[in-house]
PyMOL Python script that loads the backbone (N, CA, C, O; Angstrom):
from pymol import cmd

cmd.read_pdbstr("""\
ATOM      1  N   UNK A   1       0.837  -1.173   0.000  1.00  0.00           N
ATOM      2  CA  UNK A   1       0.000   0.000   0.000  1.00  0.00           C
ATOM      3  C   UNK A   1       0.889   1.245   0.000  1.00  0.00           C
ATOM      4  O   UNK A   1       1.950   1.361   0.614  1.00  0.00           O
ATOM      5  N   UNK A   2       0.154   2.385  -0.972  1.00  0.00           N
ATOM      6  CA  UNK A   2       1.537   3.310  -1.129  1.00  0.00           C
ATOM      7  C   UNK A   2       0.622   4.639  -0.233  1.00  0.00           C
ATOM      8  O   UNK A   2      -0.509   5.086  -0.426  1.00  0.00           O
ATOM      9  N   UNK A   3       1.598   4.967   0.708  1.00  0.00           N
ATOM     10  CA  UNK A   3       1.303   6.136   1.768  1.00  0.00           C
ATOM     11  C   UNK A   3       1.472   7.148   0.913  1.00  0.00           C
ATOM     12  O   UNK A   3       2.384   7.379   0.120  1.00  0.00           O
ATOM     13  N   UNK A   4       0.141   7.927   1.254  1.00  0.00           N
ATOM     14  CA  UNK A   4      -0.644   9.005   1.122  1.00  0.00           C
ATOM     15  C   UNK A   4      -0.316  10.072   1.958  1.00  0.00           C
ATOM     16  O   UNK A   4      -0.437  11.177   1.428  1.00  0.00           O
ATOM     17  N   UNK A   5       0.029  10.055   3.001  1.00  0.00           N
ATOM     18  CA  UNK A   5       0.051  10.904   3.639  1.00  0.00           C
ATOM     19  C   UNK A   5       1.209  12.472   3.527  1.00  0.00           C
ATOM     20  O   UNK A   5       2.227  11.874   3.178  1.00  0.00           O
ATOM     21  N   UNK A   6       1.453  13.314   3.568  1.00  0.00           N
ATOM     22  CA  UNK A   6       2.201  14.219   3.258  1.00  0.00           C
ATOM     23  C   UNK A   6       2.929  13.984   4.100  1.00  0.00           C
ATOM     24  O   UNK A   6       2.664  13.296   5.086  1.00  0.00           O
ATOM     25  N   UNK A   7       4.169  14.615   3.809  1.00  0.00           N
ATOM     26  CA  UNK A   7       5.794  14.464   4.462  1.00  0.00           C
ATOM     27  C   UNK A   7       5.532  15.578   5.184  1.00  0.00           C
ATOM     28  O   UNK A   7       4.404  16.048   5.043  1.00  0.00           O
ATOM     29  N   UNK A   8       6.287  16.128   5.928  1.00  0.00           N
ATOM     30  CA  UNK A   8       6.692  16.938   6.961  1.00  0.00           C
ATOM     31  C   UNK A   8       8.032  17.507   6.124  1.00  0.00           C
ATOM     32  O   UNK A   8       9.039  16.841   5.881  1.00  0.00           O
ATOM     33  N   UNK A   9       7.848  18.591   5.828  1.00  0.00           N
ATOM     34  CA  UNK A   9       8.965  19.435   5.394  1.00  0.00           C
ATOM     35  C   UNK A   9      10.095  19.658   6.439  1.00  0.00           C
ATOM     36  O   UNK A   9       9.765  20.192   7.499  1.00  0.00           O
ATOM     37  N   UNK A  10      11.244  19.345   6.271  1.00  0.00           N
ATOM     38  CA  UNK A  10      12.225  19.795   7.435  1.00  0.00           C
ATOM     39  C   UNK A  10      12.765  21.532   7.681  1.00  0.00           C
ATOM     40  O   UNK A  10      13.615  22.079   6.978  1.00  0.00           O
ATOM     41  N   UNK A  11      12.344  21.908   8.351  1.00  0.00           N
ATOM     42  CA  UNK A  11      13.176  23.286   8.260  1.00  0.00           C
ATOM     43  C   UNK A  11      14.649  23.299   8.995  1.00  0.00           C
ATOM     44  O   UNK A  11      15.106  22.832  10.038  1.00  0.00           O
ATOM     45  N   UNK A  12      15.223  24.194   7.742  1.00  0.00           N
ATOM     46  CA  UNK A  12      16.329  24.414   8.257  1.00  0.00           C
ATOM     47  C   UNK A  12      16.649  24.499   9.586  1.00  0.00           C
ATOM     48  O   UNK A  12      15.951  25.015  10.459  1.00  0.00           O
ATOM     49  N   UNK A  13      18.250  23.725   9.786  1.00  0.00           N
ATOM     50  CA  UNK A  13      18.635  24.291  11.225  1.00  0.00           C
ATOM     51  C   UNK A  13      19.013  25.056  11.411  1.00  0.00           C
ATOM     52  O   UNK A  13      19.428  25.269  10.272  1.00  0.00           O
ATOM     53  N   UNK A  14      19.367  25.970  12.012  1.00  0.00           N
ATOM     54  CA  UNK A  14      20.022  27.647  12.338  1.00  0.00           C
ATOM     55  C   UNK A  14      21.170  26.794  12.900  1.00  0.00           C
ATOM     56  O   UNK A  14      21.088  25.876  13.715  1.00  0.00           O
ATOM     57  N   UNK A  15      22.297  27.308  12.270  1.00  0.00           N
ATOM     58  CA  UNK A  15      23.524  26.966  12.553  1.00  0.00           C
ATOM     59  C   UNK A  15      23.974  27.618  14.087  1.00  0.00           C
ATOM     60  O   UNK A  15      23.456  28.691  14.397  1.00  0.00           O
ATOM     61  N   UNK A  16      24.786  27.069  14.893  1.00  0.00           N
ATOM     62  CA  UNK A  16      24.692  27.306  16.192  1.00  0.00           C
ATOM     63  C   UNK A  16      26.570  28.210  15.980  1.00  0.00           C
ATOM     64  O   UNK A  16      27.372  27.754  15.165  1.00  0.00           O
ATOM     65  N   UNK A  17      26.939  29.554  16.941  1.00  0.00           N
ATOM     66  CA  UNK A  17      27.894  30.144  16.852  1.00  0.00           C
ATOM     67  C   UNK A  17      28.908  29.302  17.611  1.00  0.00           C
ATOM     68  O   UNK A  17      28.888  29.025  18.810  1.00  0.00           O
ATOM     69  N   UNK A  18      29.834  28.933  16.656  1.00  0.00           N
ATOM     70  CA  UNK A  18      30.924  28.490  18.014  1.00  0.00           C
ATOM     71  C   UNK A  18      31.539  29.496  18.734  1.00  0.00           C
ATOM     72  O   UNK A  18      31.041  30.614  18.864  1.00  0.00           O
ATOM     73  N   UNK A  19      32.963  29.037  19.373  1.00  0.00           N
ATOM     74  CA  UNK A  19      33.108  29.525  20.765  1.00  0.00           C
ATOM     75  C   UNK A  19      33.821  30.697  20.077  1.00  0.00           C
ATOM     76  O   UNK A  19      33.583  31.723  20.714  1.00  0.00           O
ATOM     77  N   UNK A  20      34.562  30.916  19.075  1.00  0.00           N
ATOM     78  CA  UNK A  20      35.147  31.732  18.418  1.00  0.00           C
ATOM     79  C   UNK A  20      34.166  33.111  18.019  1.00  0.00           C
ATOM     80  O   UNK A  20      34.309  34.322  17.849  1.00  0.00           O
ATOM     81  N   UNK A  21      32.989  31.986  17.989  1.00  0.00           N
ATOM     82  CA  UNK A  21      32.162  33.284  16.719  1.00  0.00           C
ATOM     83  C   UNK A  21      31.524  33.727  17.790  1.00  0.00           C
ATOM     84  O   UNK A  21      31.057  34.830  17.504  1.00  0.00           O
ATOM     85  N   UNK A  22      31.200  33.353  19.157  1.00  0.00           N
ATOM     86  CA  UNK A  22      30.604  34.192  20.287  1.00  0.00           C
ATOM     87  C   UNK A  22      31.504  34.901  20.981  1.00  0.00           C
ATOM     88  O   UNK A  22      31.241  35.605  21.956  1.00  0.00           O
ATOM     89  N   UNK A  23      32.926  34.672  20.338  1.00  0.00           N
ATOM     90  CA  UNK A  23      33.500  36.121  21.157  1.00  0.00           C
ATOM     91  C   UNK A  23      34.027  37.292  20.391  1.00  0.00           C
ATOM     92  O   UNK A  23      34.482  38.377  20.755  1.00  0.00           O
ATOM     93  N   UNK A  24      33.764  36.564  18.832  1.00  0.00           N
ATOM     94  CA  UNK A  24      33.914  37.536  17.831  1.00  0.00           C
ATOM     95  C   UNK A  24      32.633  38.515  18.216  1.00  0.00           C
ATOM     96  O   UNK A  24      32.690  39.726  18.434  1.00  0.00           O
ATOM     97  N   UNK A  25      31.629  37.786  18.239  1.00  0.00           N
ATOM     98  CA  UNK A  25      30.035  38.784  18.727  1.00  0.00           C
ATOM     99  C   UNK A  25      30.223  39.710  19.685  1.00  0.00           C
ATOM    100  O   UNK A  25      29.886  40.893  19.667  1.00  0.00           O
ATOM    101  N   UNK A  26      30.690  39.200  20.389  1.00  0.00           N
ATOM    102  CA  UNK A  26      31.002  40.051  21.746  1.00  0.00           C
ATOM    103  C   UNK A  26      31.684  41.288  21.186  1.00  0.00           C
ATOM    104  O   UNK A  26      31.168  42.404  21.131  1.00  0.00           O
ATOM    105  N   UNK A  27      33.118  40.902  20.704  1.00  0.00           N
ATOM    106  CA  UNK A  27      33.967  41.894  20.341  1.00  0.00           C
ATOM    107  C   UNK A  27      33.281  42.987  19.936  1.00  0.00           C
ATOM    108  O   UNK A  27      33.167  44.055  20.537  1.00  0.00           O
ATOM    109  N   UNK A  28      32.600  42.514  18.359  1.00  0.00           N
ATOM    110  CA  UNK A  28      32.242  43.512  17.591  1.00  0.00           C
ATOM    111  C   UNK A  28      31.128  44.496  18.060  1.00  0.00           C
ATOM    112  O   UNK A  28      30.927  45.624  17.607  1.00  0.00           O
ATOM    113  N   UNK A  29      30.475  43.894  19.001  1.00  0.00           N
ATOM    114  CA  UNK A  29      29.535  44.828  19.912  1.00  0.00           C
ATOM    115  C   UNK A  29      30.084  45.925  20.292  1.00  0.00           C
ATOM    116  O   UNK A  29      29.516  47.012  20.186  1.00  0.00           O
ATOM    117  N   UNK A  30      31.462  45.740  20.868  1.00  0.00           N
ATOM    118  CA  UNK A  30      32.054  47.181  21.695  1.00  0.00           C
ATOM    119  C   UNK A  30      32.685  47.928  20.331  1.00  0.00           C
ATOM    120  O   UNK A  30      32.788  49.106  19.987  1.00  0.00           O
ATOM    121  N   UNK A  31      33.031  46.720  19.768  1.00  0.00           N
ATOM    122  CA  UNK A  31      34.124  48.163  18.317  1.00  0.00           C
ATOM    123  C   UNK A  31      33.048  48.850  18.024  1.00  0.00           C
ATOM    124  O   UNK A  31      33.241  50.057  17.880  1.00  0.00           O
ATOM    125  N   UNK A  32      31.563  48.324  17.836  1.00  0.00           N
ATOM    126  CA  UNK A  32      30.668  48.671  16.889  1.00  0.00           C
ATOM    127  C   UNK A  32      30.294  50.401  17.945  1.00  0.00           C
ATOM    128  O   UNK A  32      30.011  51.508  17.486  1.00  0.00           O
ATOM    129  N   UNK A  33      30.439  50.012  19.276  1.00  0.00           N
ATOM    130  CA  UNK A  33      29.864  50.823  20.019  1.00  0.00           C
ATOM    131  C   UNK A  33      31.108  51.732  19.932  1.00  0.00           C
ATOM    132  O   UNK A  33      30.852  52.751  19.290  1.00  0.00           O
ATOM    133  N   UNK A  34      31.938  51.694  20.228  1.00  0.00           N
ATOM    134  CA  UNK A  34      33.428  52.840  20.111  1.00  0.00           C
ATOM    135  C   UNK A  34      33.335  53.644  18.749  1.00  0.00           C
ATOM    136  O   UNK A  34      33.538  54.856  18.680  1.00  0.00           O
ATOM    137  N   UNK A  35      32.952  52.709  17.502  1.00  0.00           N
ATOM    138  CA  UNK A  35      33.202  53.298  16.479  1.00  0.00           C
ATOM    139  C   UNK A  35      31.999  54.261  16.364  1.00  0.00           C
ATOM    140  O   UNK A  35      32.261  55.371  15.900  1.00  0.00           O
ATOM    141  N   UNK A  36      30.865  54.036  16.677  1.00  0.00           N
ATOM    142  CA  UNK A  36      29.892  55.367  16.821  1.00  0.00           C
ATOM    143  C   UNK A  36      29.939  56.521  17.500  1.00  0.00           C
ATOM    144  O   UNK A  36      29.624  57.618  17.039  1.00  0.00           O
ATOM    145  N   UNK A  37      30.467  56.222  18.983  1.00  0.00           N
ATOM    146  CA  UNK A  37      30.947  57.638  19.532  1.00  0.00           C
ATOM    147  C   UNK A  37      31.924  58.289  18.515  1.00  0.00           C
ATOM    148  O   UNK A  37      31.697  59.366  17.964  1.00  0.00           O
ATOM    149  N   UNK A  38      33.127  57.468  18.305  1.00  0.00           N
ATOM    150  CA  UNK A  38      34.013  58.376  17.570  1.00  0.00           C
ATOM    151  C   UNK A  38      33.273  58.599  15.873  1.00  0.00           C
ATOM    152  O   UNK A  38      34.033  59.179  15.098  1.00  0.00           O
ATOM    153  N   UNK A  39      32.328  58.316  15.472  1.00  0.00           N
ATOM    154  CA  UNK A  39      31.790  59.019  14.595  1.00  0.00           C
ATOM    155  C   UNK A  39      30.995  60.199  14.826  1.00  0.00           C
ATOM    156  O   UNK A  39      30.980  61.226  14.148  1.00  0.00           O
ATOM    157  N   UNK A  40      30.176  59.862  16.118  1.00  0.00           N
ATOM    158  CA  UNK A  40      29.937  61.107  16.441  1.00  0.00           C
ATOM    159  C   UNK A  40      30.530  62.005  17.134  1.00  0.00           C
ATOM    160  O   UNK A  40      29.924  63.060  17.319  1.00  0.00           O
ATOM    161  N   UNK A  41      31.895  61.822  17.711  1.00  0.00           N
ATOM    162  CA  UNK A  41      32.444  62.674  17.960  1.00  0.00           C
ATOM    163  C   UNK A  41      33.289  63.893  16.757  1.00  0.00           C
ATOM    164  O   UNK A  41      33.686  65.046  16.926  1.00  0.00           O
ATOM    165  N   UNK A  42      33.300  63.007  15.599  1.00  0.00           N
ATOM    166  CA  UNK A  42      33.913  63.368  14.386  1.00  0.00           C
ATOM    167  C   UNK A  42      32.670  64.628  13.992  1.00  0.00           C
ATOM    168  O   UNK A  42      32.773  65.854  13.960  1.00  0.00           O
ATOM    169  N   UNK A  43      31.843  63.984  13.803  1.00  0.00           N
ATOM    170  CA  UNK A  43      30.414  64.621  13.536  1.00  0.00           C
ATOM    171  C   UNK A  43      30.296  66.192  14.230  1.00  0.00           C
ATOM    172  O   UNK A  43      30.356  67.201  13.527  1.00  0.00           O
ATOM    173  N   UNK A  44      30.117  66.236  15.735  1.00  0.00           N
ATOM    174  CA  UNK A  44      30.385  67.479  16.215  1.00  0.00           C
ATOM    175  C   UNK A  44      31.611  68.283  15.960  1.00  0.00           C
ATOM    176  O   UNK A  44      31.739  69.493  16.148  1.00  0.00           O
ATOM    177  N   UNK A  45      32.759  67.189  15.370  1.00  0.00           N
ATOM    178  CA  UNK A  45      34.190  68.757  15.517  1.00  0.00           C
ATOM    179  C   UNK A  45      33.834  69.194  14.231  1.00  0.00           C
ATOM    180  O   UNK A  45      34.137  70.358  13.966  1.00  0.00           O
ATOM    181  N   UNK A  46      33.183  68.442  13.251  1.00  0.00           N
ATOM    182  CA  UNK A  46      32.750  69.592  11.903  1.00  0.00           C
ATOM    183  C   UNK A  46      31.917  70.877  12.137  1.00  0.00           C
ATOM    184  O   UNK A  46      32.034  71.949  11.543  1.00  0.00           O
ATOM    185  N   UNK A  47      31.078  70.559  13.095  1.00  0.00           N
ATOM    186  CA  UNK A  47      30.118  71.634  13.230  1.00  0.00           C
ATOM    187  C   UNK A  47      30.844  72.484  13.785  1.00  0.00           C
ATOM    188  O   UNK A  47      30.688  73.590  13.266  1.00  0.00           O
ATOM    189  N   UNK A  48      31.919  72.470  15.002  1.00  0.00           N
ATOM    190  CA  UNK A  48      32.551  73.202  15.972  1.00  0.00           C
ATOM    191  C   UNK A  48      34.023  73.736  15.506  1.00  0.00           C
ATOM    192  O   UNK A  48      34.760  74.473  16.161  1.00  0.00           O
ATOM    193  N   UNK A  49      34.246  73.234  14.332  1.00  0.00           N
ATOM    194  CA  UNK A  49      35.851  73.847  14.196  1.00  0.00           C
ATOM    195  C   UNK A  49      35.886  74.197  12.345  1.00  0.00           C
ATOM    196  O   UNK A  49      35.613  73.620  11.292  1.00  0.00           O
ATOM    197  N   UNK A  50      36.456  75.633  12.867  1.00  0.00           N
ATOM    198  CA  UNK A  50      36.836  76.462  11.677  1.00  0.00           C
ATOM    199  C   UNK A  50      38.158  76.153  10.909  1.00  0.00           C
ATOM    200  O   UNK A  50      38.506  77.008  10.095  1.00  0.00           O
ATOM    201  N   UNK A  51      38.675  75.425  11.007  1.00  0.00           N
ATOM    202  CA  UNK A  51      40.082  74.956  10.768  1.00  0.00           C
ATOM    203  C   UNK A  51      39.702  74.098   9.873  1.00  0.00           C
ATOM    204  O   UNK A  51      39.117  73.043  10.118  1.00  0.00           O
ATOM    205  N   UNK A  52      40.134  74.661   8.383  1.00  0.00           N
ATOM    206  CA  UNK A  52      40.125  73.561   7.339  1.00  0.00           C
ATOM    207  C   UNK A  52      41.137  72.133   7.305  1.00  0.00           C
ATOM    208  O   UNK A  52      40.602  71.059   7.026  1.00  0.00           O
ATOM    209  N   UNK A  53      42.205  72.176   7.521  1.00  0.00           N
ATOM    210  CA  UNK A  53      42.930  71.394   7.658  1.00  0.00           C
ATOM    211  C   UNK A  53      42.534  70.185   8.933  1.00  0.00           C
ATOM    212  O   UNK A  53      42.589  68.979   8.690  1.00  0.00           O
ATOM    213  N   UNK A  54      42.283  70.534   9.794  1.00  0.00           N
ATOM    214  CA  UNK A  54      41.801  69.548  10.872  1.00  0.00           C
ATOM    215  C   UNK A  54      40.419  69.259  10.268  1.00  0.00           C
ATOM    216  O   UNK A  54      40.143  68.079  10.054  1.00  0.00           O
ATOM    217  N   UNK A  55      39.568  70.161   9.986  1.00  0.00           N
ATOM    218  CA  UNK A  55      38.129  68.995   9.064  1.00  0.00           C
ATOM    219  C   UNK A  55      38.661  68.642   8.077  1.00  0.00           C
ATOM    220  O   UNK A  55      37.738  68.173   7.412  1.00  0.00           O
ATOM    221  N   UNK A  56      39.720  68.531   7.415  1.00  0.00           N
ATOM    222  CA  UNK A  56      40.111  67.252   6.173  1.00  0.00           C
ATOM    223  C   UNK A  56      40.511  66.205   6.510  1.00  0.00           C
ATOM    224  O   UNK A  56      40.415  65.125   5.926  1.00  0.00           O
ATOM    225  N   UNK A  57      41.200  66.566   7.910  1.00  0.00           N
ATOM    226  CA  UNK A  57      41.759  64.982   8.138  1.00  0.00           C
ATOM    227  C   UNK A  57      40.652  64.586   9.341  1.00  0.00           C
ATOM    228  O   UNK A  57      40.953  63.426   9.623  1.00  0.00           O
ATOM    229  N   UNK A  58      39.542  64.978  10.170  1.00  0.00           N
ATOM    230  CA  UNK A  58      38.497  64.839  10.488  1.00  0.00           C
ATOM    231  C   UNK A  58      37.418  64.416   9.484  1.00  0.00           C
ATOM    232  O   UNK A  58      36.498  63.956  10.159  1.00  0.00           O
ATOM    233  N   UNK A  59      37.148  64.368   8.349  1.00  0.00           N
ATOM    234  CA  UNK A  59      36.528  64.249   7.094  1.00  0.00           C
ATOM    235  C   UNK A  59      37.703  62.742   6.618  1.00  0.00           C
ATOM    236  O   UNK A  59      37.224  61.635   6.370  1.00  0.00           O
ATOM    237  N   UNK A  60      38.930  62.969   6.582  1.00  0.00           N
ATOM    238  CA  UNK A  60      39.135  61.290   6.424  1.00  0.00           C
ATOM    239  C   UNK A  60      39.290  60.200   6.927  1.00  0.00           C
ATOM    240  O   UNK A  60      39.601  59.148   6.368  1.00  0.00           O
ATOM    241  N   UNK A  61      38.997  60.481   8.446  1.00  0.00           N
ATOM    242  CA  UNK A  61      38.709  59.630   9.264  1.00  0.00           C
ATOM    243  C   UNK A  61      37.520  58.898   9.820  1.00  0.00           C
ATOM    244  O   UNK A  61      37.361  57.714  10.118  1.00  0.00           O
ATOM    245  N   UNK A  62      36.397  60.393   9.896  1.00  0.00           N
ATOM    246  CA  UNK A  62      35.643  60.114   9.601  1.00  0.00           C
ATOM    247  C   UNK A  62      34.859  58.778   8.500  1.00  0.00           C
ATOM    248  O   UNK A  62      34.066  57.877   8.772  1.00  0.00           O
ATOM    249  N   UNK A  63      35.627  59.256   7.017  1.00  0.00           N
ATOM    250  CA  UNK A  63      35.269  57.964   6.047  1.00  0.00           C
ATOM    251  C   UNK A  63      35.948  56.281   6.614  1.00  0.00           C
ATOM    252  O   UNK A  63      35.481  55.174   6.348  1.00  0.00           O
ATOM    253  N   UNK A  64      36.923  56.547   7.283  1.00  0.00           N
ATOM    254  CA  UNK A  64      37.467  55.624   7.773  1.00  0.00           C
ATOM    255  C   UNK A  64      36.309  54.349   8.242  1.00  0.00           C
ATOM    256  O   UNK A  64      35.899  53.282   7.787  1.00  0.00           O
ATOM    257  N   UNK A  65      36.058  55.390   9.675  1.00  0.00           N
ATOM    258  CA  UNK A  65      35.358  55.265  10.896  1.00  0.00           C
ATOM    259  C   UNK A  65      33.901  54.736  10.142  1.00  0.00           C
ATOM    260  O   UNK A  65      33.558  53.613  10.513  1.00  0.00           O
ATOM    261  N   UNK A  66      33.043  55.362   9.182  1.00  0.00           N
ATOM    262  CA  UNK A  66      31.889  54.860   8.078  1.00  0.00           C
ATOM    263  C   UNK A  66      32.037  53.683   7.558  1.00  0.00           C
ATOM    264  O   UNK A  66      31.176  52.804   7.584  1.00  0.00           O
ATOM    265  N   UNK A  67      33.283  53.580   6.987  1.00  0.00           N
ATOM    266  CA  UNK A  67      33.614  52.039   6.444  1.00  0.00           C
ATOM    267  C   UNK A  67      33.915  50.800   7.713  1.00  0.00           C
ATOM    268  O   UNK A  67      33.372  49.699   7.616  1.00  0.00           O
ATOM    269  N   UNK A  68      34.495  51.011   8.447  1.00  0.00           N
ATOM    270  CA  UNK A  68      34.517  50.302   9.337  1.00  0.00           C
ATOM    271  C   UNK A  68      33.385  49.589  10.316  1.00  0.00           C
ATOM    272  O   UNK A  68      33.382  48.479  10.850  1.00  0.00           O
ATOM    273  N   UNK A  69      32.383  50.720  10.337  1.00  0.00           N
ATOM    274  CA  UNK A  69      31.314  50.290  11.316  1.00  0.00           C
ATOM    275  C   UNK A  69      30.591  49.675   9.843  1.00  0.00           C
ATOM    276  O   UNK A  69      30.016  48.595   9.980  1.00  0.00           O
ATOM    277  N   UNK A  70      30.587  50.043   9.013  1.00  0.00           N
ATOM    278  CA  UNK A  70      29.733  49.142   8.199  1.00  0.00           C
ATOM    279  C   UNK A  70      30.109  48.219   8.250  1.00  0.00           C
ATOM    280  O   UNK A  70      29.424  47.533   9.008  1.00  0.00           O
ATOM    281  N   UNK A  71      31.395  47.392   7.589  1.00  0.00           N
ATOM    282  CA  UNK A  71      31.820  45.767   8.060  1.00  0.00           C
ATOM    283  C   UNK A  71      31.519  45.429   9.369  1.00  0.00           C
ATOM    284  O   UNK A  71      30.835  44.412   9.488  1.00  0.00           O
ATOM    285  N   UNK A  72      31.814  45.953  10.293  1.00  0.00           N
ATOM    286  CA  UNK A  72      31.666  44.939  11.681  1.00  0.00           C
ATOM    287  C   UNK A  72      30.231  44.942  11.754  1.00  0.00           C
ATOM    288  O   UNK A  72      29.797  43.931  12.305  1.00  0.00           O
ATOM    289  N   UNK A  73      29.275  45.838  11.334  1.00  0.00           N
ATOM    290  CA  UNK A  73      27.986  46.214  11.371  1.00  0.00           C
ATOM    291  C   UNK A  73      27.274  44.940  10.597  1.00  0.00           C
ATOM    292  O   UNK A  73      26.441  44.277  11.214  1.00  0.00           O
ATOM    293  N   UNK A  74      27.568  44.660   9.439  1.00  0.00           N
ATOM    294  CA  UNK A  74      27.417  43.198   8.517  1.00  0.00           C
ATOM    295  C   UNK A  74      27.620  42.231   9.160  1.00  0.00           C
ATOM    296  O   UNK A  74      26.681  41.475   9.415  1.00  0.00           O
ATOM    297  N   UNK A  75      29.189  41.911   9.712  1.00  0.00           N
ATOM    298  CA  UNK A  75      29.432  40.723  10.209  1.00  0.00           C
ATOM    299  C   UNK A  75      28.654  40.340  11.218  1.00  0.00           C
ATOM    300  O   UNK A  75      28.296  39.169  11.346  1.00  0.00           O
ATOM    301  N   UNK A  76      28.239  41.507  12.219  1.00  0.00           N
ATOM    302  CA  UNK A  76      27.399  41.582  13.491  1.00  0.00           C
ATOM    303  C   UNK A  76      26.075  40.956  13.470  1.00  0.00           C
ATOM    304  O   UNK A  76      25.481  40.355  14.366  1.00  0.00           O
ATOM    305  N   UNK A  77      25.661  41.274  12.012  1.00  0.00           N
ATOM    306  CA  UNK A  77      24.299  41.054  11.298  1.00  0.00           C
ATOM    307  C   UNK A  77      24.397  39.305  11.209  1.00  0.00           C
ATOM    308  O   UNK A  77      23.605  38.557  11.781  1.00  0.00           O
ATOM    309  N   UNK A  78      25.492  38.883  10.405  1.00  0.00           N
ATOM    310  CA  UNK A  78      25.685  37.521  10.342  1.00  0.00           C
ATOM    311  C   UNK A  78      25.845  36.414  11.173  1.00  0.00           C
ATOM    312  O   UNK A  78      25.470  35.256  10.988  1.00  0.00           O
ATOM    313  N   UNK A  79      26.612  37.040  12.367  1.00  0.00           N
ATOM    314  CA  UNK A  79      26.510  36.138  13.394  1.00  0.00           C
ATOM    315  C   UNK A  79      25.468  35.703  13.924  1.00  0.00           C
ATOM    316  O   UNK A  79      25.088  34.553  14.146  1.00  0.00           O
ATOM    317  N   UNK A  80      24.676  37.452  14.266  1.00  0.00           N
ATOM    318  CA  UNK A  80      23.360  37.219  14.954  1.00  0.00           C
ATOM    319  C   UNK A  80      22.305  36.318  14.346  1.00  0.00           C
ATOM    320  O   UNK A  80      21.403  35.814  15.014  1.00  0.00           O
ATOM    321  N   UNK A  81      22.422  36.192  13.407  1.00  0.00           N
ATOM    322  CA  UNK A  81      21.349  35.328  12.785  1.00  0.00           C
ATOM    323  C   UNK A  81      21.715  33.556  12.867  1.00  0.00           C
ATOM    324  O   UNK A  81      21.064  32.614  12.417  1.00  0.00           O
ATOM    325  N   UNK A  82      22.796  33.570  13.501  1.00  0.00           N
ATOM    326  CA  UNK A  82      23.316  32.152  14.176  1.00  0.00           C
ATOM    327  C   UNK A  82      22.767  32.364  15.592  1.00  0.00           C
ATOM    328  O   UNK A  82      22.598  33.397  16.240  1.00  0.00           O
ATOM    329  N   UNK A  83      22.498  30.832  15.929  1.00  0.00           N
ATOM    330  CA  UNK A  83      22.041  30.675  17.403  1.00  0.00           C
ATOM    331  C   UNK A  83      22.451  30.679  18.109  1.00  0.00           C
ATOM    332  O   UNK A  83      21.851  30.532  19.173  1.00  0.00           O
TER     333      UNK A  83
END
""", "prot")
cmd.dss("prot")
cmd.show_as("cartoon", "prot")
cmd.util.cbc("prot")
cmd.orient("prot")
């Protein structure tokens, strides 16, 4: 007799973080958090300083500091979605 009955679809497992990738998590929590003050600290010396030369290299650090929190910001994203 051939069963009728429907299968049970398996859902994916959520891959579990190893011990590495939960202290990578950890890590990137505080860079993620450092790198925002010092963006916003970057943020206020534009508004506050007349000195072209210090907002250029405030302006390229700034881009620095943008690129950076975006990667750890991704990776942060990736982990978390591990269990």
């Amino acid at each position: 007799m051939v069963d009728k009955a429907p299968k049970k679809e398996k859902t994916p497992k959520k891959e579990r973080k190893s011990y590495a990738e939960r202290k990578e998590f950890e890590r990137l929590e505080k860079e993620i958090e450092a790198l925002s003050v010092e963006k916003q600290q970057l943020e206020e010396q534009f508004n506050s300083c007349d000195n072209p030369e210090i907002i250029m290299k405030a302006a390229q650090r700034y881009e620095e500091v943008k690129k950076l929190l975006d990667e750890k910001e991704l990776r942060w994203l990736e982990l978390d979605e591990k269990d």
